[in-house]
C-alpha positions in Angstrom: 139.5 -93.7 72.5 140.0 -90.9 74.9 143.5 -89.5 75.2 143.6 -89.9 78.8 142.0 -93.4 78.8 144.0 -96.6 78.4 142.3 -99.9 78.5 143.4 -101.1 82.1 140.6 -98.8 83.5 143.1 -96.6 85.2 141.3 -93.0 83.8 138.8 -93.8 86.6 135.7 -94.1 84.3 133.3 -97.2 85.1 134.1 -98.3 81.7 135.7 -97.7 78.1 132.7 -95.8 76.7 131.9 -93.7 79.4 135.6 -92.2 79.2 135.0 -92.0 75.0 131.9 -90.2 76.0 133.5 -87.7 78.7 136.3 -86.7 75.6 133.1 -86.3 73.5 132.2 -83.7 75.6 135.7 -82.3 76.5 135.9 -81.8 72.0 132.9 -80.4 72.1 133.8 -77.5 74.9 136.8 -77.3 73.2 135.6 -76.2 69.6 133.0 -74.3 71.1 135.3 -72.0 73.1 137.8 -72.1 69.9 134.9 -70.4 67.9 133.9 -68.2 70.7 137.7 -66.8 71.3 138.2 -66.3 67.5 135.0 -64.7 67.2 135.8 -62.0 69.6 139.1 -62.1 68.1 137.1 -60.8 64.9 134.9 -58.0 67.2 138.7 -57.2 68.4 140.5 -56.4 64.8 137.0 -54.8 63.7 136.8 -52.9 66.9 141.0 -51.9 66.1 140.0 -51.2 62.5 137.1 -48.7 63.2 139.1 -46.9 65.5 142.0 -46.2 63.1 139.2 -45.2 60.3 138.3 -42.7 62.9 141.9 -40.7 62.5 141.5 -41.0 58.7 138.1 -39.5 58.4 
């Protein structure tokens, strides 16, 4: 059940499994910009890391 949605209809979706399927989608958006932000997290602390390998050279 979607976190939004409560079985009196009031989330505004036609029906129970249309709102379960719009949170589908909402998790998937989620986790895909969770991996995106902690991937350029990663570029971010290699980018950090190269340029302090630079003053060591």
């Amino acid at each position: 059940m979607a976190m939004w949605e409560n079985r009196s209809g009031k989330c505004g979706a036609r029906s129970c499994a249309q709102c379960d399927a719009i949170s589908a989608l909402t998790l998937i958006g989620a986790r895909d910009k969770v991996k995106a932000e902690s991937t350029r997290m990663e570029d971010l602390a290699s980018f950090w890391n190269d340029i302090g390998d630079l003053g060591h050279g």
